[in-house]
C-alpha positions as CSV (number, residue, x, y, z in Angstrom):
1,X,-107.8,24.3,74.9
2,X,-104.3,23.0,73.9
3,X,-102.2,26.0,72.6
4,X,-100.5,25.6,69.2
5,X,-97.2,25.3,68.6
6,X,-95.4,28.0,66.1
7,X,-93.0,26.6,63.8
8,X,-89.1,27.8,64.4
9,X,-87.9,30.8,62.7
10,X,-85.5,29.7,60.0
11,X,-82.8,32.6,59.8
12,X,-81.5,32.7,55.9
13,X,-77.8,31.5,55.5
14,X,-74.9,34.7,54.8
15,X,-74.4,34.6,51.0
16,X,-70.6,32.8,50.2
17,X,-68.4,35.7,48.6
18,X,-67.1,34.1,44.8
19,X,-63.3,34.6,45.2
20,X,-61.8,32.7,42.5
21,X,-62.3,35.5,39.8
22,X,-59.7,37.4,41.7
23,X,-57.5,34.3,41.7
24,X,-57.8,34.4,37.7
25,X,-56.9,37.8,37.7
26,X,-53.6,37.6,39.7
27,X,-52.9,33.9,37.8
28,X,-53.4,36.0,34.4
29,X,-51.1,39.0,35.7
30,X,-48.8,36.9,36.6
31,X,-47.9,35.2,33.3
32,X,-48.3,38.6,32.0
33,X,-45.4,39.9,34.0
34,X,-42.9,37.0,33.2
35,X,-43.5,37.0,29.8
36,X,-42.8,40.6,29.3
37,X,-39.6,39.9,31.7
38,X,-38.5,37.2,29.4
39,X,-39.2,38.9,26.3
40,X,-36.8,41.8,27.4
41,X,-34.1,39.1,28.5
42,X,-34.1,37.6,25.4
43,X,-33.7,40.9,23.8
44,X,-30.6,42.0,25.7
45,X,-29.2,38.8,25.4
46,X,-29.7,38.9,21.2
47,X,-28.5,42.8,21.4
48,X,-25.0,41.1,23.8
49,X,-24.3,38.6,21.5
50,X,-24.0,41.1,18.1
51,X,-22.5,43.4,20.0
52,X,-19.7,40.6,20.9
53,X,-19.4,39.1,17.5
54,X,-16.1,38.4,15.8
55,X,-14.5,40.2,13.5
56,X,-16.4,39.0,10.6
57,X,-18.9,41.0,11.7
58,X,-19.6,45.0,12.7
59,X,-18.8,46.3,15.8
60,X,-21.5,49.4,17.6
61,X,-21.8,52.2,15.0
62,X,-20.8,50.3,12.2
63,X,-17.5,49.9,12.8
64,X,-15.1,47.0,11.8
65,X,-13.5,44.9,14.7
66,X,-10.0,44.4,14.4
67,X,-9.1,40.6,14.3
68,X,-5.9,38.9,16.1
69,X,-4.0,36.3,13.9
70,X,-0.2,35.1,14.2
71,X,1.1,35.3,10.6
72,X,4.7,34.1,9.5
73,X,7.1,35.8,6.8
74,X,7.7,34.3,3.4
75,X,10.9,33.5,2.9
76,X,13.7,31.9,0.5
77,X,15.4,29.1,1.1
78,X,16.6,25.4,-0.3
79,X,14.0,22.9,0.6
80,X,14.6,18.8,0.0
81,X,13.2,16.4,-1.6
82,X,12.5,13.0,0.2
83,X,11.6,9.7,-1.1
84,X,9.8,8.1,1.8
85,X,9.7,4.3,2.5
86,X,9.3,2.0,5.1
87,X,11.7,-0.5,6.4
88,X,13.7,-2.4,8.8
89,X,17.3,-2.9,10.5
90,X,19.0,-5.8,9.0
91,X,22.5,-7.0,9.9
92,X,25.4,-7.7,7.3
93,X,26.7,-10.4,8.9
94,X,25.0,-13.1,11.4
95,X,27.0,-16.2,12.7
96,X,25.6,-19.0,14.8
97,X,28.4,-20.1,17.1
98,X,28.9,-23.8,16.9
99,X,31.3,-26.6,18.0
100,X,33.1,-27.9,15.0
101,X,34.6,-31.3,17.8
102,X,32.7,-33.2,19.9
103,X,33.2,-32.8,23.5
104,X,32.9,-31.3,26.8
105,X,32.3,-27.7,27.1
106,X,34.6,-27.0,29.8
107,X,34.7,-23.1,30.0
108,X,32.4,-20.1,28.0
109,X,34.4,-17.3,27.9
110,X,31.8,-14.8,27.1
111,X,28.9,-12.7,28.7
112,X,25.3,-12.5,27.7
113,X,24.9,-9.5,25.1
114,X,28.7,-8.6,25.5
115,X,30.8,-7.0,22.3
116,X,32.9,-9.5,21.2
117,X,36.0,-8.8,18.6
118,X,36.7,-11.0,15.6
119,X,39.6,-13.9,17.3
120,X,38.0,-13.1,20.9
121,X,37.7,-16.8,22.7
122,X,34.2,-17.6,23.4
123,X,34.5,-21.2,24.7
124,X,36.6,-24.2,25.2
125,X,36.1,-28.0,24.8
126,X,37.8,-30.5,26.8
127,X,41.4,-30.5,25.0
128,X,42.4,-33.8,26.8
129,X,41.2,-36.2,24.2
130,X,42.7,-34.3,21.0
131,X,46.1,-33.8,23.1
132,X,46.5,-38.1,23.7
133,X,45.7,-38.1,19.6
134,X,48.3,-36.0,19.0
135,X,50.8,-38.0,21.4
136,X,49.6,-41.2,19.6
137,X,50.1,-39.4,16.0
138,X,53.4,-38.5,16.7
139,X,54.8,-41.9,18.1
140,X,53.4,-43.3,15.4
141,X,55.6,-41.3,13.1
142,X,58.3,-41.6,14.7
143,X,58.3,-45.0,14.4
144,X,57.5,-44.8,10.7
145,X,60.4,-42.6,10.3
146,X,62.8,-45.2,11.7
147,X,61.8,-47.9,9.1
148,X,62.3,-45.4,6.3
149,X,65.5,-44.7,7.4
150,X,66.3,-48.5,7.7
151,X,64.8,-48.7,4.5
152,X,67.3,-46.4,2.7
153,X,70.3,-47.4,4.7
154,X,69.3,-50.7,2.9
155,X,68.6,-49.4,-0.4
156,X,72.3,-48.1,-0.2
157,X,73.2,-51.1,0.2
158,X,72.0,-53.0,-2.1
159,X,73.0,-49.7,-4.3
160,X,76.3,-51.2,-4.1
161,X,75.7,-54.6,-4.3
162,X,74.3,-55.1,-8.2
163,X,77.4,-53.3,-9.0
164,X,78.9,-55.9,-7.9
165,X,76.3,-58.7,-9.1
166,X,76.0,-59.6,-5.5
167,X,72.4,-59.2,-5.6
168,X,69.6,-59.4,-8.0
169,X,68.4,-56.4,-9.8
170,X,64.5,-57.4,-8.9
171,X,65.8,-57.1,-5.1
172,X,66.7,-53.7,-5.2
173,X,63.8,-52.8,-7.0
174,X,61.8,-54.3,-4.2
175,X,63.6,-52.3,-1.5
176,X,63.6,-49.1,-3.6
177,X,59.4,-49.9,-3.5
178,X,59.8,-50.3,0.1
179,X,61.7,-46.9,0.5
180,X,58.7,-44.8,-1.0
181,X,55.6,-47.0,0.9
182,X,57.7,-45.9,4.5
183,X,58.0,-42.1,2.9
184,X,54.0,-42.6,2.3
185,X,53.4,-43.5,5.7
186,X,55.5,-41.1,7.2
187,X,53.2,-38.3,5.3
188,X,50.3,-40.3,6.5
189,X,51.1,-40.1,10.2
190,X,52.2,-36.0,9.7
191,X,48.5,-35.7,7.9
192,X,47.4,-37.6,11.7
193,X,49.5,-35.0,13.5
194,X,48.2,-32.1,11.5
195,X,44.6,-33.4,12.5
196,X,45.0,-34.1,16.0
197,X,46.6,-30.5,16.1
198,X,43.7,-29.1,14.4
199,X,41.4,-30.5,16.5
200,X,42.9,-28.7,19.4
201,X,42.6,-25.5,17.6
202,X,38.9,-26.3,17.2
203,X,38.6,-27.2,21.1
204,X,39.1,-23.2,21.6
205,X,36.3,-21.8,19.9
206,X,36.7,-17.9,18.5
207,X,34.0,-15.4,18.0
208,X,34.2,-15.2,14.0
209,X,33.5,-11.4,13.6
210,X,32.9,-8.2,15.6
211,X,29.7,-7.4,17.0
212,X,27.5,-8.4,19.3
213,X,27.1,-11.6,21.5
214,X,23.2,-13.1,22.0
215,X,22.4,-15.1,24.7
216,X,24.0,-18.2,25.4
217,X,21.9,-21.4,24.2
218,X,24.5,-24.1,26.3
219,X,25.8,-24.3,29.8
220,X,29.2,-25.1,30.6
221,X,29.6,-29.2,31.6
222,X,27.4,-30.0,28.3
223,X,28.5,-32.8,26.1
224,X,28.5,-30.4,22.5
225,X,28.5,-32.0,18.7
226,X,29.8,-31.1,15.8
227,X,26.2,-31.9,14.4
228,X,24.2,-30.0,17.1
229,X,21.9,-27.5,15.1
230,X,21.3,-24.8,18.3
231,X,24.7,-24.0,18.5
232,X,26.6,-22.6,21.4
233,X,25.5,-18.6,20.5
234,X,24.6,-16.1,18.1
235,X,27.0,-13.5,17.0
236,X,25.7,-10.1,14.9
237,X,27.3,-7.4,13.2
238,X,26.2,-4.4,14.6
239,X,28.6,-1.6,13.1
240,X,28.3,-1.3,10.1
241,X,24.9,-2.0,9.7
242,X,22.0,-2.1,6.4
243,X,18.7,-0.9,6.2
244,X,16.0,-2.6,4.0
245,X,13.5,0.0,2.5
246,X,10.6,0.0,-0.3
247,X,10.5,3.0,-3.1
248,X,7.7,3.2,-5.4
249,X,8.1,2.2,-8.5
250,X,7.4,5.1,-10.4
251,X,10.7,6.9,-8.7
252,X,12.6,4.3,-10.2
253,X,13.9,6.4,-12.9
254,X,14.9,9.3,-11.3
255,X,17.0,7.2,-8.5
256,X,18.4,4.8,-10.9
257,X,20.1,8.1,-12.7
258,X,21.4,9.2,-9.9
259,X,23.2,6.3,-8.8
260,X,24.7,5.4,-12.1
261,X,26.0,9.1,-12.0
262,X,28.1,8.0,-9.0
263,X,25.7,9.7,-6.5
264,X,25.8,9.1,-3.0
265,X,21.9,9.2,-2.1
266,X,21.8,10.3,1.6
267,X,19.2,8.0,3.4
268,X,18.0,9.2,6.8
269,X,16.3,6.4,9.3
270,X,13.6,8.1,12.2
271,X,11.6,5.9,14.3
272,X,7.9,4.4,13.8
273,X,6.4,7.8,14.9
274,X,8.7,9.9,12.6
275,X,9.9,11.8,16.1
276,X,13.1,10.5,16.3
277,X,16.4,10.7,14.2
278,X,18.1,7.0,14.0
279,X,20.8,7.5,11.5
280,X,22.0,8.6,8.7
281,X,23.7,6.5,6.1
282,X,24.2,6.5,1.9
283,X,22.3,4.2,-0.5
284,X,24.4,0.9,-1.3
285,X,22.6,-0.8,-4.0
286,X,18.8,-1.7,-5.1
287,X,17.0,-4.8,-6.0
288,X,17.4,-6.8,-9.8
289,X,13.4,-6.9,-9.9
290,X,10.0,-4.8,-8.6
291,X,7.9,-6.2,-6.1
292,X,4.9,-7.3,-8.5
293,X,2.7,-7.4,-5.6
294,X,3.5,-4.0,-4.0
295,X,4.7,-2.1,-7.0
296,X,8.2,-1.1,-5.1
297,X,12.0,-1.8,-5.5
298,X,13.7,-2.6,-2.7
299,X,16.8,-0.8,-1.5
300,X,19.7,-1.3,0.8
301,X,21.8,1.5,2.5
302,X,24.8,1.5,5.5
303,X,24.9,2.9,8.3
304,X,27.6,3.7,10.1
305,X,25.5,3.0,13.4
306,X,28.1,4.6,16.0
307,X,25.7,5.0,18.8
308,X,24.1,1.7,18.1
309,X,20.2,3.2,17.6
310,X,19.7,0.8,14.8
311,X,19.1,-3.2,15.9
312,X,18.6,-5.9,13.7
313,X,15.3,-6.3,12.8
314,X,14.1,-3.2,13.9
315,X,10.6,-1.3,11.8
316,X,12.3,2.2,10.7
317,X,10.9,5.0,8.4
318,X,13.6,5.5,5.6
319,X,14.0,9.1,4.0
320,X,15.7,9.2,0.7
321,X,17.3,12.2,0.2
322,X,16.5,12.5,-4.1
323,X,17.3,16.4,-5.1
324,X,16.8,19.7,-3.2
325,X,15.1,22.6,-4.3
326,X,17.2,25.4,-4.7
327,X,15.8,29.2,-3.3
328,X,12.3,28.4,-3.9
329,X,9.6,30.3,-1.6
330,X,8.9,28.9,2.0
331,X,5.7,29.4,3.8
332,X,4.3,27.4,6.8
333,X,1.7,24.5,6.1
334,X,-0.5,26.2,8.5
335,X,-1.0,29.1,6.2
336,X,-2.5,26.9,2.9
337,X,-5.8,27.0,2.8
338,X,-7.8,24.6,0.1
339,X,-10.6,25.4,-1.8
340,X,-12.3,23.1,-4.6
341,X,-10.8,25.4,-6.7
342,X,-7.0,26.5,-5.7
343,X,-4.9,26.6,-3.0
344,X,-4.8,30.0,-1.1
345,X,-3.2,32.0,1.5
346,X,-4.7,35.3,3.3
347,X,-1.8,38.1,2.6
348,X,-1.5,40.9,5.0
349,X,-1.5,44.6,3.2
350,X,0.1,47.6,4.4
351,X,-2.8,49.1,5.9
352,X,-3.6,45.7,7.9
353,X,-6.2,44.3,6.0
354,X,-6.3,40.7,4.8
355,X,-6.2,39.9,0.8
356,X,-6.8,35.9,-0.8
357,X,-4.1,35.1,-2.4
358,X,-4.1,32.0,-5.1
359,X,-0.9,29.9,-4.8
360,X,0.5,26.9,-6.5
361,X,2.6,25.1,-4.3
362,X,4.6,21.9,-5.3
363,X,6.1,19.8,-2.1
364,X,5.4,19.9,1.3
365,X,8.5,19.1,3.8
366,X,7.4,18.9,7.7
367,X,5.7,21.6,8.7
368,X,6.9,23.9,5.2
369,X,5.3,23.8,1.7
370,X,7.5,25.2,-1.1
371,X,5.2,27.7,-3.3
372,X,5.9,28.4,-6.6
373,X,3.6,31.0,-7.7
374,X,1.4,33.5,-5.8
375,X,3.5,35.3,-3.4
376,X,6.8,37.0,-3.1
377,X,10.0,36.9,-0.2
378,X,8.8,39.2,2.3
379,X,4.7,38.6,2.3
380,X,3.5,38.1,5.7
381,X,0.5,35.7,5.4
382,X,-1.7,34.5,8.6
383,X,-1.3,31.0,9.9
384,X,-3.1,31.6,12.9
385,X,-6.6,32.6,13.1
386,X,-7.5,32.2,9.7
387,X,-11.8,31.0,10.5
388,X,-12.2,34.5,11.6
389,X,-11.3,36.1,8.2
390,X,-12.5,37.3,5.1
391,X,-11.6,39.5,2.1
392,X,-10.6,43.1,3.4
393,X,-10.6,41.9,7.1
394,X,-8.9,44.2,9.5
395,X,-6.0,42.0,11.4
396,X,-3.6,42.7,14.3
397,X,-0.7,41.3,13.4
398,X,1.3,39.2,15.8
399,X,4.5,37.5,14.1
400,X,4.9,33.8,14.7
401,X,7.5,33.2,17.5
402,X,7.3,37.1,18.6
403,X,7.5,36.6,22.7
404,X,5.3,38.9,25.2
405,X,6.5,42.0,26.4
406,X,4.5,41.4,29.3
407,X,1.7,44.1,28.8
408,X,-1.4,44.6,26.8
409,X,-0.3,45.0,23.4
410,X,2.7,42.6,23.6
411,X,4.1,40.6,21.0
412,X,1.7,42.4,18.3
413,X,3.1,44.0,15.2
414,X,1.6,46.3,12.4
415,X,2.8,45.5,9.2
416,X,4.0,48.7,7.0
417,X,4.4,47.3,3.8
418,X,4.8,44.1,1.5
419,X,7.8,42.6,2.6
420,X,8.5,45.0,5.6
421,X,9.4,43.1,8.6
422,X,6.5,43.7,11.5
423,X,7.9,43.3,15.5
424,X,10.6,43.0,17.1
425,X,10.1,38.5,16.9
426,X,10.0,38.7,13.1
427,X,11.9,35.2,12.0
428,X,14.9,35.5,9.8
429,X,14.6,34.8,6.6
């Protein structure tokens, strides 16, 4: 009997342990921890940033922060009224060398750009030519002069002659004729002379005026005309020297009155970026007519020019000196503040707090505006600083141009009263 076979025992597989419900839980405790971490952060930050607020704001228990500003004095003083225009450089005098003879230039006498005087020699044209004129002019008259002289010896003659009836009368008439044709050609050949001379005199050509010598537009060994239209070189007046400006129209009145009062109007020439002083000078004249187009006269003024800073056709920015303001109230440009409503200034009180002040100012002049109502000499008002106040702010005071004493409170300044002056860099008035 064939045994039977018993089936293997199957031994049941280990149970698998579920672990990602404790990966949830640390995932989840996680986030949990960083958001409470960021939540705090952003809480100390938001607590940082009031408690380092500017002064507009409170400081820890309430307290106001005192703000820093730079403030200026008010003062007095006389501030000018300008006419401003633009313009340019233009010489009174500009000559174009030329050759009044035909001939050679033989020598130029001048350098490029150098001053010339008025009578200076500039160049010379061959002289050989006019000097053989001159020769032949002469001998010519001279000859001439000896048949006048024959011609009177005769006219004496015959003088005596129809005294005596030796002659006809109509034969000393003829030679009395022939007397005054020889004076005519004597003048004739002195008129010759005088020319050839002249000639020579134009052979040596002068600069006409004092100024300034361009470059030269011929080179010595040329053959030059009388007709050429480049000419030899360009001379320009340099000392004194004009300056063409535009006024507006509407100023025309007030200037006009002035000049025919026997003013002298002041004019003042600075470069293209209004950094740099030119000149000075005085208002010569103005224009018969206004510029239709642009609505402004044009004026003329001289300047002396003594260290040549002016050149012809140069751009300039004229300043007409009209009237000047006479002890009106000065207060840096820095320190207006505009509103749609007014003008205003913060004013410093005695017990360093800020007030807004309404003022009506009338012309500004650089960096200064004249005020004339809203403040008094003496008020110290901030220039410096200003976004960080408000009504009633608390300031420390630091005058404008005060220097550093070096440590931590140096240069600053409480101000005592209206008026009073505050640290040792207070500006004088």
């Amino acid at each position: 009997m064939t045994p039977v076979e018993s089936p293997p025992v199957t031994r049941p597989l280990p149970r698998r342990r579920k672990r990602w419900p404790w990966l949830l839980v640390i995932v989840l405790a996680a986030a949990a921890a960083w958001l409470v971490a960021r939540t705090n952060w952003i809480s100390a930050a938001s607590n940082g940033a009031k408690s380092t607020a500017p002064g507009r704001g409170r400081g820890p228990g309430g307290a106001s922060r005192l703000v820093p500003v730079v403030a200026s004095e008010v003062r007095l003083g006389d501030m000018p009224v300008y006419l401003d225009g633009l313009g340019s450089v233009s010489p009174f005098n500009t000559v174009t060398v030329r050759s009044r003879v035909d001939g050679e230039l033989v020598n130029v006498a001048f350098q490029e750009g150098q001053f010339v005087k008025q009578g200076d020699l500039l160049a010379e044209i061959d002289p050989r030519p006019f000097n053989v004129q001159l020769e032949l002019a002469e001998a010519q008259k001279a000859h001439d002069e000896a048949l006048l002289a024959n011609a009177r010896l005769d006219l004496a003659r015959y003088n005596t002659l129809v005294t005596q009836d030796a002659v006809p009368k109509q034969q000393l008439d003829t030679q009395i004729a022939s007397v005054a044709q020889y004076v005519a050609t004597v003048k004739a050949d002195q008129a010759q002379i005088d020319n050839a001379k002249l000639q020579l005199v134009y052979s040596r050509i002068a600069s006409p005026l004092t100024g300034r010598i361009g470059l030269r537009l011929v080179d010595r060994g040329n053959i030059v005309h009388a007709t050429d239209v480049g000419g030899l070189a360009v001379v320009t007046q340099l000392q004194p020297i004009a300056v063409l400006f535009n006024i507006a129209e509407d100023s025309l009145p007030l200037v006009s009155a002035k000049l025919r009062a026997g003013a002298k109007l002041p004019v003042i020439a600075w470069d293209r970026e209004l950094k740099r002083k030119l000149g000075a000078g005085t208002v010569l004249t103005l224009d018969n007519q206004i510029d239709q187009t642009s609505g402004t006269v044009r004026f003329k003024a001289v300047f002396e020019n003594a260290d040549l800073s002016l050149f012809p056709n140069q751009f300039v920015n004229a300043r007409l000196l009209i009237d000047t303001k006479r002890q009106t109230l000065i207060v840096p440009a820095a320190a207006i503040q505009r509103s749609p409503a007014s003008s205003f200034v913060y004013r410093v009180k005695k017990d360093n707090s800020v007030e807004v002040r309404n003022v009506v100012t009338s012309i500004t002049e650089g960096d200064e505006v004249a005020v004339d109502r809203g403040l008094d000499a003496g008020d110290v008002v901030v220039t410096d600083g200003i976004d960080k106040l408000e009504q009633g702010s608390k300031v420390v005071v630091r005058m404008a141009g005060a220097g550093s004493s070096g440590g931590r409170g140096g240069g600053q300044a409480t101000v005592s009263g209206p008026g009073a002056r505050a640290g040792r860099g207070a500006p004088a008035p």
